[in-house]
C-alpha positions as CSV (number, residue, x, y, z in Angstrom):
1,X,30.2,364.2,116.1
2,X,29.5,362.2,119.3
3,X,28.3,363.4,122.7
4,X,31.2,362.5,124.6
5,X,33.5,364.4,121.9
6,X,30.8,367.5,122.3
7,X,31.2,367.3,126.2
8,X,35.0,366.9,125.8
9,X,35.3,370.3,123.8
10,X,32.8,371.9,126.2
11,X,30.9,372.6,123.0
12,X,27.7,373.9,125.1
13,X,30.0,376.3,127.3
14,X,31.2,377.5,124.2
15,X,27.9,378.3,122.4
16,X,26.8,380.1,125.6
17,X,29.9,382.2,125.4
18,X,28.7,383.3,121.7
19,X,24.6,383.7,122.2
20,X,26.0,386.4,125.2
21,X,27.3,387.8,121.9
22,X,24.4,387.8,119.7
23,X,23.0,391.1,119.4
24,X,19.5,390.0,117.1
25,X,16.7,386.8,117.8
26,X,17.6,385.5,114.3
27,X,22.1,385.3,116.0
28,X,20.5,384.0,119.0
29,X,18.7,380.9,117.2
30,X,21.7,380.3,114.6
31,X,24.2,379.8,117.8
32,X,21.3,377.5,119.3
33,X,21.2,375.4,115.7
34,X,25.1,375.4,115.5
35,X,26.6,371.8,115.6
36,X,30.2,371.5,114.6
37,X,31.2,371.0,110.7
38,X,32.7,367.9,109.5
39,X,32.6,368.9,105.4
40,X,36.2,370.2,104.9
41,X,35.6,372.7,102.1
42,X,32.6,373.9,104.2
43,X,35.0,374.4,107.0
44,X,37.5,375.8,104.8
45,X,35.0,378.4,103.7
46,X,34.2,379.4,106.8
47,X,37.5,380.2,108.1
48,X,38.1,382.3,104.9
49,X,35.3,384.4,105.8
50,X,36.3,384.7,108.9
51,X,39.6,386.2,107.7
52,X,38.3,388.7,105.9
53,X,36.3,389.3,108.7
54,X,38.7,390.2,110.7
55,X,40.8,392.5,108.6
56,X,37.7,394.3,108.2
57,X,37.5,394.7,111.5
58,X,41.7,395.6,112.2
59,X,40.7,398.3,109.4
60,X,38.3,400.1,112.1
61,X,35.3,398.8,109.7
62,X,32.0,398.1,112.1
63,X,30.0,394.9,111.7
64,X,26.9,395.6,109.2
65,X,24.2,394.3,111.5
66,X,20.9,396.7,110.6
67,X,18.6,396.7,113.0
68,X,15.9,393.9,112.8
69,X,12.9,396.4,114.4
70,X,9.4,395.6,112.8
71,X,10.6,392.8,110.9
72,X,10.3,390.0,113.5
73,X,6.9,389.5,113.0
74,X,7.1,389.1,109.2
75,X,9.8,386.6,109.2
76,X,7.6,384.7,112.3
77,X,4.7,384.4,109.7
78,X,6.5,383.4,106.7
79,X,5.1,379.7,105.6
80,X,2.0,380.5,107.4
81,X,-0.3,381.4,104.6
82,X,-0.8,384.8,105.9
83,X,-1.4,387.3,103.3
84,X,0.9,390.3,104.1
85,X,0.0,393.9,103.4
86,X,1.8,397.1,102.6
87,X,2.7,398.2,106.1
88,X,4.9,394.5,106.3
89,X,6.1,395.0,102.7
90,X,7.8,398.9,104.3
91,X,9.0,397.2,106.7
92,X,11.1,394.9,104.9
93,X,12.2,397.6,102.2
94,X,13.7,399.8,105.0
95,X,15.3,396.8,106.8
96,X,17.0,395.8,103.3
97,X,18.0,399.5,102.3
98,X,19.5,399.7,105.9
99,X,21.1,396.5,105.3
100,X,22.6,398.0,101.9
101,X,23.5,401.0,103.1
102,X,25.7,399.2,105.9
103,X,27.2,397.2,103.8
104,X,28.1,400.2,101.4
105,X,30.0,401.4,104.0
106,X,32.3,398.8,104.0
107,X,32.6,397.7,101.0
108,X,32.8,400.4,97.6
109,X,29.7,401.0,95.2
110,X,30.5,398.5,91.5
111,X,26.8,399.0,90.4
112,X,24.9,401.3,89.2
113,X,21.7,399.3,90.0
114,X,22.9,399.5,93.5
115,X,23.9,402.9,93.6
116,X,20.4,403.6,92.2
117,X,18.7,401.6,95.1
118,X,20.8,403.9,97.6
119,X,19.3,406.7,96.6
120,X,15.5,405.0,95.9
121,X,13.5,406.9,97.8
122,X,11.2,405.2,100.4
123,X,7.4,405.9,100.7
């Protein structure tokens, strides 16, 4: 898409309006990188999740976003070469069990494997 058709939709005003919204770094940076989509069944996609989205939402269903805390600095190091150690590995176990456990809430338990990593506990 061109500048002048960018300026025309106030595209920049727009993204402003949704980084205000943003509530980690790694939302902040993907509305920074956004450019409009010009691949149909990409957009199509997107709108469908955006529907379901929303019903979630009109059901009284909260957004799954867990909280990002001590995981920054791993994902800032990854490609680095740095060789991580078992304080960074925690950290990214409890940031994916709060991540499951969010989106348990919203959507029912089909697997037993996930069930079981529920209920796996932590060291």
């Amino acid at each position: 898409m061109n500048l002048q058709s960018l300026n025309t939709l106030e595209y920049e005003i727009i993204k402003t309006e949704l980084a205000r919204h943003a509530v980690s770094y790694v939302g902040k940076k993907a509305v920074e990188e956004l450019m409009p989509m010009t691949y149909l069944p990409t957009i199509q996609r997107a709108i469908e999740e955006t529907s379901e989205a929303k019903e979630l939402l009109e059901r009284g269903s909260s957004v799954p976003i867990p909280s990002l805390e001590g995981i920054e600095w791993i994902m800032s190091l990854m490609g680095t070469g740095y060789l991580y150690n078992e304080q960074d590995f925690t950290a990214v176990a409890t940031f994916l069990k709060r991540a499951v456990v969010n989106c348990a809430n919203i959507w029912p338990l089909k697997s037993k494997a996930l069930h079981e990593l529920l209920h796996m506990p932590l060291r």
